[in-house]
C-alpha positions in Angstrom: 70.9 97.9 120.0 74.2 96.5 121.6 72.9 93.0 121.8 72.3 93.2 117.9 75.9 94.7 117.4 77.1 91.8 119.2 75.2 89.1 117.0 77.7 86.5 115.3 76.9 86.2 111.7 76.5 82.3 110.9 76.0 82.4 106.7 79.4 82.9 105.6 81.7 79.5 104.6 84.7 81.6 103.1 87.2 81.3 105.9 88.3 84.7 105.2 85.2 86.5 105.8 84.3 84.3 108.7 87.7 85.7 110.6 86.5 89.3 109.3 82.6 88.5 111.2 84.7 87.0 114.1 86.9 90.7 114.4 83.6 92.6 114.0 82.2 90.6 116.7 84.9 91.1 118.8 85.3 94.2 118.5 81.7 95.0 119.6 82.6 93.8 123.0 83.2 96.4 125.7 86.8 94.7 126.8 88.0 93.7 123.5 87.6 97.1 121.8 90.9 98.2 121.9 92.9 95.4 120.5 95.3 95.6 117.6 93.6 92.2 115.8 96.5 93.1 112.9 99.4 92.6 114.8 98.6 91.0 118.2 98.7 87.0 119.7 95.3 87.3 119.1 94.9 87.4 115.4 96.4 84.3 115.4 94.1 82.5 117.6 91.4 83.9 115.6 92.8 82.3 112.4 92.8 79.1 114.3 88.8 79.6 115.1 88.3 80.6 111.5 90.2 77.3 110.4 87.8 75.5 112.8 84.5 76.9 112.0 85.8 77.1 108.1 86.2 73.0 108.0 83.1 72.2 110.2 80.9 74.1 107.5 82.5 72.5 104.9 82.2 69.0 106.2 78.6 70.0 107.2 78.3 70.7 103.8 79.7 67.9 101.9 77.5 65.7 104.8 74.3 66.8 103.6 75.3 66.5 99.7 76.1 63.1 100.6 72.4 62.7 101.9 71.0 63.3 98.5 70.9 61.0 95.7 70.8 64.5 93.2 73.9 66.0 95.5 75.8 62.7 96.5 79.4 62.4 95.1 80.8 59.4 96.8 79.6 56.1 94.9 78.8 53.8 98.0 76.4 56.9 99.2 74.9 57.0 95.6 74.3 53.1 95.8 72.8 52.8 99.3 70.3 55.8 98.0 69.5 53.8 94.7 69.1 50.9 96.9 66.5 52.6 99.1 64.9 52.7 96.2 65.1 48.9 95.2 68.2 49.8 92.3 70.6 47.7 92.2 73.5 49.2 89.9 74.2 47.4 86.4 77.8 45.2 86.6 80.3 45.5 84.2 78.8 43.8 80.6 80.8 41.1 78.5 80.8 41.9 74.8 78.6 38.8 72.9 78.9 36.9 70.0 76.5 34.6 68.1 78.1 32.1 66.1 77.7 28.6 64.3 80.4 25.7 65.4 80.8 23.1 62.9 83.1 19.7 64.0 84.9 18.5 61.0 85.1 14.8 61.1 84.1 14.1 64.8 85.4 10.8 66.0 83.5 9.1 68.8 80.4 9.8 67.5 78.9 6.2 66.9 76.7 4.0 69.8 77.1 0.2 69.7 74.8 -0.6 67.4 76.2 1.6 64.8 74.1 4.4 65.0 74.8 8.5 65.9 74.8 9.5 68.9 74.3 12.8 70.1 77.4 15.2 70.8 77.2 17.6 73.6 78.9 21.7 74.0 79.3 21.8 77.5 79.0 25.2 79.5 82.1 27.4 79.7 83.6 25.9 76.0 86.7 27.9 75.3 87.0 30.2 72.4 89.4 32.8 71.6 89.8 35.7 69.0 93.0 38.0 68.6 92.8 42.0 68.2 95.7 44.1 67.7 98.4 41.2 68.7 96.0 40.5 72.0 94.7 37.3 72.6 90.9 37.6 74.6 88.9 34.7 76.0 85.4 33.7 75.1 83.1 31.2 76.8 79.8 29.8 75.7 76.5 30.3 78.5 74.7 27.1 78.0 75.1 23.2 77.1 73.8 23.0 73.8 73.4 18.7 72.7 73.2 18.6 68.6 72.8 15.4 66.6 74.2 14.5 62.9 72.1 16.6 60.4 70.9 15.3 57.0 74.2 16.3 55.3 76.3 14.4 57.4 77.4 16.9 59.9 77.4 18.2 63.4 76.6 21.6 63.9 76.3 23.7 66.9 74.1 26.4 66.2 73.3 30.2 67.1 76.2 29.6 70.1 76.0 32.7 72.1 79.6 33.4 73.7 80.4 36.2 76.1 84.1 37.3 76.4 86.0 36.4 80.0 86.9 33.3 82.0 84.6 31.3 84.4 85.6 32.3 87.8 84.8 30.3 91.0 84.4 31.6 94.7 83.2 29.6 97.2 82.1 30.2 101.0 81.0 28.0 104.6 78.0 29.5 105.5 77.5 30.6 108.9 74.2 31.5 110.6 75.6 33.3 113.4 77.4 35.6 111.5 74.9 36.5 108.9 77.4 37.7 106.0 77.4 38.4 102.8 79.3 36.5 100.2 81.5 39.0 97.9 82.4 38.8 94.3 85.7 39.4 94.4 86.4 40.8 90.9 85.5 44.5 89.8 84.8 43.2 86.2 82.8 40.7 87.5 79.3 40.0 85.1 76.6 39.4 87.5 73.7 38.5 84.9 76.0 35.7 84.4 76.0 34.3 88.3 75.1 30.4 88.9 74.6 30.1 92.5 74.9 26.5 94.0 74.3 25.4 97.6 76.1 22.1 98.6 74.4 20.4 102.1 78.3 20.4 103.1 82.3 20.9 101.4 82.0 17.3 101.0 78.5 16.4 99.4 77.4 16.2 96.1 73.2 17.1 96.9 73.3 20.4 96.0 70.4 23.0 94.6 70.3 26.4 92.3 69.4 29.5 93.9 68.1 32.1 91.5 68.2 35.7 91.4 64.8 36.9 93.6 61.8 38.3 91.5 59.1 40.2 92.7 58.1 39.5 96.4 55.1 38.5 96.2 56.4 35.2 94.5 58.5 34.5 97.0 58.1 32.4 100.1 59.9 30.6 103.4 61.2 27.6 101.3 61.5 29.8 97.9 65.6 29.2 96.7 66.9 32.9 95.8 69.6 35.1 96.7 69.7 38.9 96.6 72.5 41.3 95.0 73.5 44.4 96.1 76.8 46.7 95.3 78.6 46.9 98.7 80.6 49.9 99.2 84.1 48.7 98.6 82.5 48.5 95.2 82.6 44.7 95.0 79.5 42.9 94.1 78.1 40.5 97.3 74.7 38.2 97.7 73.2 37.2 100.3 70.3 35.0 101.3 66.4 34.7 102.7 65.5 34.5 106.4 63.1 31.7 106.1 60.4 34.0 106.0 61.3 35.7 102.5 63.2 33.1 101.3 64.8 30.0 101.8 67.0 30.4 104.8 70.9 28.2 104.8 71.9 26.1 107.3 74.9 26.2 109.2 77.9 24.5 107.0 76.3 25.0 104.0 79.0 24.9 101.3 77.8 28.3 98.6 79.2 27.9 95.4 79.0 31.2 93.3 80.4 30.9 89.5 80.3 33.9 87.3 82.2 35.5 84.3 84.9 38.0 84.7 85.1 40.2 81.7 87.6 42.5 79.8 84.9 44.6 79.2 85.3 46.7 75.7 88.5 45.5 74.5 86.9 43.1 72.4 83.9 44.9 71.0 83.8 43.8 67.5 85.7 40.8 67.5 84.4 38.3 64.1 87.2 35.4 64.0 86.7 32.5 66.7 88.9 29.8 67.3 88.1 26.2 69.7 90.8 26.7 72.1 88.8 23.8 74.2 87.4 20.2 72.5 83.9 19.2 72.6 83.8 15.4 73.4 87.4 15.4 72.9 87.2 17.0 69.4 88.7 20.3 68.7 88.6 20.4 64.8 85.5 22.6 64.1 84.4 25.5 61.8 83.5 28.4 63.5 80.9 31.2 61.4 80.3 34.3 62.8 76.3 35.4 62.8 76.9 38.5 64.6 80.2 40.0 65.8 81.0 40.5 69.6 79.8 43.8 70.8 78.0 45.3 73.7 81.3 45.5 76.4 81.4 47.8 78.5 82.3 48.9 82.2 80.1 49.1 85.4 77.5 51.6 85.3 78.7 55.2 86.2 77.4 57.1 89.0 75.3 59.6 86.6 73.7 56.3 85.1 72.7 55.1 88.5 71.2 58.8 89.6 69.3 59.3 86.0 67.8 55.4 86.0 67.2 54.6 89.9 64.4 57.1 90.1 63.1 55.8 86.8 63.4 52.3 88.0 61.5 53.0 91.2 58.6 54.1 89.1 58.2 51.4 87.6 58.2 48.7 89.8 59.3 46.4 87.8 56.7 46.3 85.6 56.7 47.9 81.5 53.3 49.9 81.4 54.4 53.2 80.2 56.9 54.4 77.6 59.5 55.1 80.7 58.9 51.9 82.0 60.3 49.9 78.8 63.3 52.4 78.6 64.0 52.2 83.1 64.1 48.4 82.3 66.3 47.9 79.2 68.7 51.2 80.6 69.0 48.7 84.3 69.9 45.6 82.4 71.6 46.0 78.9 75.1 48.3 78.5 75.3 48.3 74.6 72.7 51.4 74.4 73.9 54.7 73.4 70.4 56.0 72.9 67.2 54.6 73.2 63.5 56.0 72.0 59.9 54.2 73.1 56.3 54.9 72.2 53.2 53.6 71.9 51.6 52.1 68.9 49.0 54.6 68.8 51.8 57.1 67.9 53.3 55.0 65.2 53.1 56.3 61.7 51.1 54.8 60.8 49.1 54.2 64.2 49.8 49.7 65.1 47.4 49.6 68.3 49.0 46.6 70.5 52.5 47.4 70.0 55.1 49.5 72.1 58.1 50.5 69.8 61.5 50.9 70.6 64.2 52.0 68.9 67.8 51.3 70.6 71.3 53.2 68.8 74.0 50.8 70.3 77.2 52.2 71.6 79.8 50.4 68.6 77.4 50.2 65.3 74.2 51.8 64.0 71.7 49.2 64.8 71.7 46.1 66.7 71.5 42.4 65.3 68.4 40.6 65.3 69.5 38.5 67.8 70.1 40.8 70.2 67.0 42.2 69.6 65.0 39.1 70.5 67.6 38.5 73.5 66.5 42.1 74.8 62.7 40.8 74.4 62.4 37.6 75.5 65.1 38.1 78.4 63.9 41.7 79.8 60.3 43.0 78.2 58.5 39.9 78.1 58.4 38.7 81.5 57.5 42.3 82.5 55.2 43.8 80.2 51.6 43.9 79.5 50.5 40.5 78.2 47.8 42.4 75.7 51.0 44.7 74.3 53.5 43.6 72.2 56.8 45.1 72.1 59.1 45.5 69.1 62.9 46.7 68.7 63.1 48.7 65.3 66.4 50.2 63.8 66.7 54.2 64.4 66.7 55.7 61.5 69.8 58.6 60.6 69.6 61.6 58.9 73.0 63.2 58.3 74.0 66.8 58.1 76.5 67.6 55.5 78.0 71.2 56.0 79.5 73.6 53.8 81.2 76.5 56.4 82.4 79.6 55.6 84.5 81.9 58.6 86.5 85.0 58.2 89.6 85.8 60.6 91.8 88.6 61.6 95.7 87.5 60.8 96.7 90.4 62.4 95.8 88.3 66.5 96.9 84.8 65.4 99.6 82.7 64.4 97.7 80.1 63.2 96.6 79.1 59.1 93.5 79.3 57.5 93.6 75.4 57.2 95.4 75.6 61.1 91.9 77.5 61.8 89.8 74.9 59.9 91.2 72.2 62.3 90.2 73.9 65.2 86.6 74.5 63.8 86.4 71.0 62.2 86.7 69.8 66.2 84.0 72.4 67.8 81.8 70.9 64.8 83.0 67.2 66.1 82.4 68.1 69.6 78.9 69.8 68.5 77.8 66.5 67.1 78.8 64.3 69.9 77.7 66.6 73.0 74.1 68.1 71.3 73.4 65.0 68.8 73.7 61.5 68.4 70.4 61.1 70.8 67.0 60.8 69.7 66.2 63.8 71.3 68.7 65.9 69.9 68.1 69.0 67.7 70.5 71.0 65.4 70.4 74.6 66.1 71.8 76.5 63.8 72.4 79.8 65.6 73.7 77.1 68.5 76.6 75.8 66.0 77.5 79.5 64.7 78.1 80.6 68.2 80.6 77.4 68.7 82.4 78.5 65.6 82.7 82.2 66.0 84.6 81.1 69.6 86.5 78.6 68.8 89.4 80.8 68.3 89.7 84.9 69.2 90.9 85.6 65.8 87.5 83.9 63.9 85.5 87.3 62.9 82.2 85.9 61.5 80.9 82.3 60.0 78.4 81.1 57.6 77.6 77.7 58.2 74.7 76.2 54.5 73.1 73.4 56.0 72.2 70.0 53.6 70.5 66.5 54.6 71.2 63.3 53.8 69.6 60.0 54.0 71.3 56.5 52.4 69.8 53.8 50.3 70.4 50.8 49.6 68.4 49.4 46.4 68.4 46.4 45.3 70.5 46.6 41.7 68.2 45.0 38.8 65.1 45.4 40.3 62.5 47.6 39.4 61.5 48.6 43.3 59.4 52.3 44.6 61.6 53.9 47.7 60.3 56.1 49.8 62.7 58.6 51.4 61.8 60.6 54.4 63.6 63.5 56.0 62.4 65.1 59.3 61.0 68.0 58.0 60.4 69.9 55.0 62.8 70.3 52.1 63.4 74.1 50.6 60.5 75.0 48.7 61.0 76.9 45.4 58.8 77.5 42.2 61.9 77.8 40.3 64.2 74.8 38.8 66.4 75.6 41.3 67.7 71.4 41.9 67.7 70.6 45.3 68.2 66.8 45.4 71.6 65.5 44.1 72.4 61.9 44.5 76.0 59.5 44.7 76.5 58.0 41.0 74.7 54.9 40.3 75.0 52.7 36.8 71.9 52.9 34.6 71.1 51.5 31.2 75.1 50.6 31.4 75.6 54.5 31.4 76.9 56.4 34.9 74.3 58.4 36.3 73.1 60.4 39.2 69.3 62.1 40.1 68.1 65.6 39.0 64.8 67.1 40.0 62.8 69.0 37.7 59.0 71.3 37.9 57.0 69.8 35.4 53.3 71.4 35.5 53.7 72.3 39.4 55.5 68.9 40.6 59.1 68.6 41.3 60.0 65.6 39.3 63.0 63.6 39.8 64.9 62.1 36.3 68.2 60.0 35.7 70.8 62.1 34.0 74.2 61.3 32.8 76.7 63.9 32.2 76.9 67.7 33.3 76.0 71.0 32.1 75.6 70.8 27.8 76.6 67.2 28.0 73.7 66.1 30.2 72.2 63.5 28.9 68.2 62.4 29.9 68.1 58.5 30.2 64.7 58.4 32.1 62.7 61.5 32.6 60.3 60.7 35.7 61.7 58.2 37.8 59.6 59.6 41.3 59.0 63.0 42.7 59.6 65.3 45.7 56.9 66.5 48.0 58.8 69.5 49.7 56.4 70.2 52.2 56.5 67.0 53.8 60.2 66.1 53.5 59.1 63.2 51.1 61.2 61.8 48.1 59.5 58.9 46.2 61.4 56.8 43.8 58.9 55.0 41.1 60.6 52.0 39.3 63.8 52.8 40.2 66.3 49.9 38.9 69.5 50.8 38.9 72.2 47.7 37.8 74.9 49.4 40.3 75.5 52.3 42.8 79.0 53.3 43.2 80.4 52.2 47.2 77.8 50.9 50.1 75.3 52.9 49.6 73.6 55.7 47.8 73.1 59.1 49.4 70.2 61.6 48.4 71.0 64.5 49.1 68.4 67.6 49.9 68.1 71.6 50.7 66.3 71.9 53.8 63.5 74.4 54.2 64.7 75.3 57.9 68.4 75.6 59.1 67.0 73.9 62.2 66.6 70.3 62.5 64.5 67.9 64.7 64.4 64.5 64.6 61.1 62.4 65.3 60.4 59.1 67.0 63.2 57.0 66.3 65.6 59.4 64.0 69.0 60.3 64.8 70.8 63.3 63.6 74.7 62.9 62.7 77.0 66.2 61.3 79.2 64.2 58.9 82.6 65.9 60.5 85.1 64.3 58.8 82.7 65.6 54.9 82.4 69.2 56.4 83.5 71.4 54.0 85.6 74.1 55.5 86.5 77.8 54.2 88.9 80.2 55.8 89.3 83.9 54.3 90.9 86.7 55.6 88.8 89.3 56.5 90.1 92.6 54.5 88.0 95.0 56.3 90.3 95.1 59.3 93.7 94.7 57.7 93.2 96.8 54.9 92.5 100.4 56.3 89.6 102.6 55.3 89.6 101.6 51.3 89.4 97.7 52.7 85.4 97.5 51.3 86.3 98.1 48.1 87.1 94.3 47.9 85.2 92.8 50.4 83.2 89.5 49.3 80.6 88.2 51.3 79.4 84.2 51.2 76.2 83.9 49.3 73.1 82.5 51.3 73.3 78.9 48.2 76.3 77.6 46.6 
């Protein structure tokens, strides 16, 4: 019984209970019972065993997180786990641009015997754009050669530019040292490396080492280099053995060029300028096919942890649906969201496809050029020859909100509109931290809670919940549009309307949609006017299937719609919201329509539900 009094209890971290199991032990010992622990020397030498048993545990502890890619904090032990695991982190991105580059009367452009010659963009061309006052660099990836077209010009086109400056570094390799050659930039872009071996500093023979695939294409005399993170957090390569890869000699010179990148500062730039000449002629017109976007910084330490695993899975190879997303989350930054499945689950079913549906970080869909770089430079050389895979836009449905709360005056100093604020920002922070992915769903009961905390005074809310989809038709054309919304729209027998639309110019009259029953089927008509001066211009133009969240538009030919686009708007059946495939859902914030009211039953006394109102279930 006395050797189990005497046992030292180990579990406890907290240094003060470790001094409290340290007392109790000692005080279990024949000799030491008697001490004062309070008052004497002693307590203070068994603070200073606490402190040392306190910060071994805790080190202990932070050493075995660090042993975990799930519990690792520190970003070189997070890389060296991902890299167990053949992951090599994603570098910092350069926003891109596609543009056209026209030369306005070249000179030089005629061969001895009269005729044109061929003018030539070299690699690393100069452009710039200004933002805000602040000039940014551009650079175009390849050598493009164009000749005179039939109209007399010389055009340069589809140029893709990525913003940053060329950079240089070069190394003497040594074969007794076996190093690795570091990047010496943070923002460096490593998808933009050109690795070049010289025989010596002073030769011109020289040969292009690629980025290593798969091993099992690689051999002893096979040119590569590999590329790891290193963990100052500078990217480094480094070279075969002569068994995997061809090894470097002694006094090789390594040459390793790359693009160093302001990363996001220049997301959406649209206005180019030739800051450089192209066969010493500067003069050109510059169109912009798609504006830059897609910048961004290094991958974060949660990116790494969520796609390594995923990576490893799929050895590089796109079979299954988490395949194509590991692969295009590893390489491409500009992806705020991205959805894949199979053909057979299309709508309808397109056997021999894999679909994927990408929500970029700066717009709503991605160009078509960016679509076919993702393709042709990531999927194709990894995916199923038989399948073929295809980048479609997400689609968005948009939550307009009506919100009703009632507040208690009496514990605030703060508005109604002061209020409104604050619950305008839970909604904002709602949307950005629960939406805005493709596998987000609006709870209702979720978004009530938010608002009924977002301030101590907030009583109760009501929170009507409408749907929106935009449409652009084409004006003067008779054209069928098929709207569909995620789920099913409010069902009623009634003529309750529940599809408004944005104004549109029909028949040279302003108009907007009103839905009808006519002999069981919610028909959808043009009106102009309101109330007794409604006015029917067309009285079946479509219909609306509730039950299936459908909304057809028959012949609709509108000559103009009033801003960008049109917005039908609908009465869900269900205050809950899930998107499919590739939908998004997006609470319009800024729209929201927000309602603060005192709450009279606890400022007025015991005669305050005489005038209580409450907020009817529709507007």
């Amino acid at each position: 019984m006395a050797n189990e009094q005497r046992r030292l209890n180990v579990s406890e971290l907290d240094f003060d209970q470790i001094k409290e199991n340290l007392i109790t032990f000692l005080k279990d010992q024949d000799v030491l019972a008697d001490y004062n622990y309070d008052g004497s020397a002693i307590n203070t030498i068994i603070d200073l065993f606490s402190y040392v048993t306190h910060y071994n545990a805790f080190n202990a502890n932070v050493a075995l997180n660090e042993t975990f890619l799930d519990s690792a904090q520190l970003r070189q032990s997070v890389v060296s786990h991902a890299k167990l695991l053949g992951y090599t982190p994603r570098s910092a991105y350069a926003p891109r641009a596609f543009v056209d580059v026209q030369l306005n009367n070249p000179t030089g452009v005629l061969n001895i015997d009269g005729s044109y010659r061929n003018l030539t963009m070299e690699r690393g061309t100069h452009f710039t754009t200004l933002i805000e006052g602040t000039t940014y660099d551009f650079v175009n990836t390849t050598t493009i050669v164009t000749g005179r077209n039939a109209a007399g010009k010389y055009v340069f086109e589809n140029v893709e530019l990525l913003q940053g400056k060329y950079q240089t570094s070069k190394y003497i390799f040594d074969v007794a040292t076996d190093e690795k050659f570091k990047i010496p930039y943070e923002n460096a872009v490593t998808s933009s490396l050109i690795v070049t071996v010289f025989e010596s500093p002073t030769s011109n023979e020289s040969e292009t080492f690629v980025a290593a695939p798969i091993l099992t294409s690689i051999d002893s005399d096979t040119a590569v280099y590999w590329l790891q993170e290193a963990q100052d957090g500078f990217y480094e390569i480094y070279f075969g053995d002569g068994i995997i890869g061809k090894k470097l000699t002694d006094g090789n010179l390594i040459q390793i060029e790359y693009i160093v990148t302001d990363i996001d500062a220049a997301n959406g730039a649209s206005t180019f300028t030739l800051s450089d000449t192209i066969e010493g002629n500067s003069d050109a017109t510059i169109t912009t096919i798609t504006r830059a976007s897609g910048g961004s910084a290094r991958e974060d330490l949660a990116s790494v942890k969520f796609n390594a695993p995923l990576s490893f899975v799929a050895q590089n190879r796109a079979v299954t649906p988490d395949d194509y997303k590991s692969i295009i989350l590893s390489n491409y930054a500009n992806v705020d969201a991205i959805s894949v499945w199979g053909g057979e689950d299309n709508n309808p079913p397109d056997y021999g496809k894999v679909y994927i549906s990408i929500a970029p970080k700066d717009s709503e869909t991605l160009p078509q050029v960016e679509k076919d770089y993702i393709i042709a430079q990531y999927l194709k050389p990894k995916n199923v020859v038989s399948i073929t895979p295809t980048i479609v836009d997400p689609t968005y449905t948009y939550i307009f909100l009506e919100v009703f709360f009632k507040y208690n005056p009496n514990i605030t100093n703060l508005s109604s509109d002061a209020l409104a604020n604050k619950v305008r920002e839970t909604i904002t922070l709602y949307n950005n931290d629960e939406l805005k992915r493709f596998d987000g769903v609006f709870r209702h009961s979720n978004l009530l809670r938010q608002i009924d905390i977002t301030d101590v005074s907030i009583i109760n809310s009501t929170v009507r919940v409408y749907v929106q989809k935009r449409l652009v038709p084409e004006v003067n054309v008779e054209k069928r549009y098929d709207i569909y919304f995620s789920g099913p729209l409010y069902i009623s027998d009634s003529n309750e309307q529940i599809i408004e639309s944005t104004e549109f110019t029909y028949l040279n009259q302003l108009c907007h949609l009103k839905d009808i029953v006519v002999g069981g089927v919610r028909r959808l008509q043009i009106v102009s006017g309101n109330g007794t001066n409604e006015i029917i211009l067309n009285s079946d133009v479509g219909y609306v299937d509730e039950a299936n969240g459908h909304v057809a538009l028959v012949g609709f030919n509108p000559s103009s719609f009033v801003g960008d686009y049109m917005t039908i708007t609908a009465s869900p059946n269900s205050n809950d919201i899930a998107p499919k495939r590739n939908e998004l859902l997006i609470i319009l914030s800024d729209d929201t329509e927000i309602t603060g009211e005192v709450d009279t039953m606890v400022t007025g006394g015991t005669s305050a539900g005489v005038n209580y109102t409450t907020t009817p279930r529709h507007g």
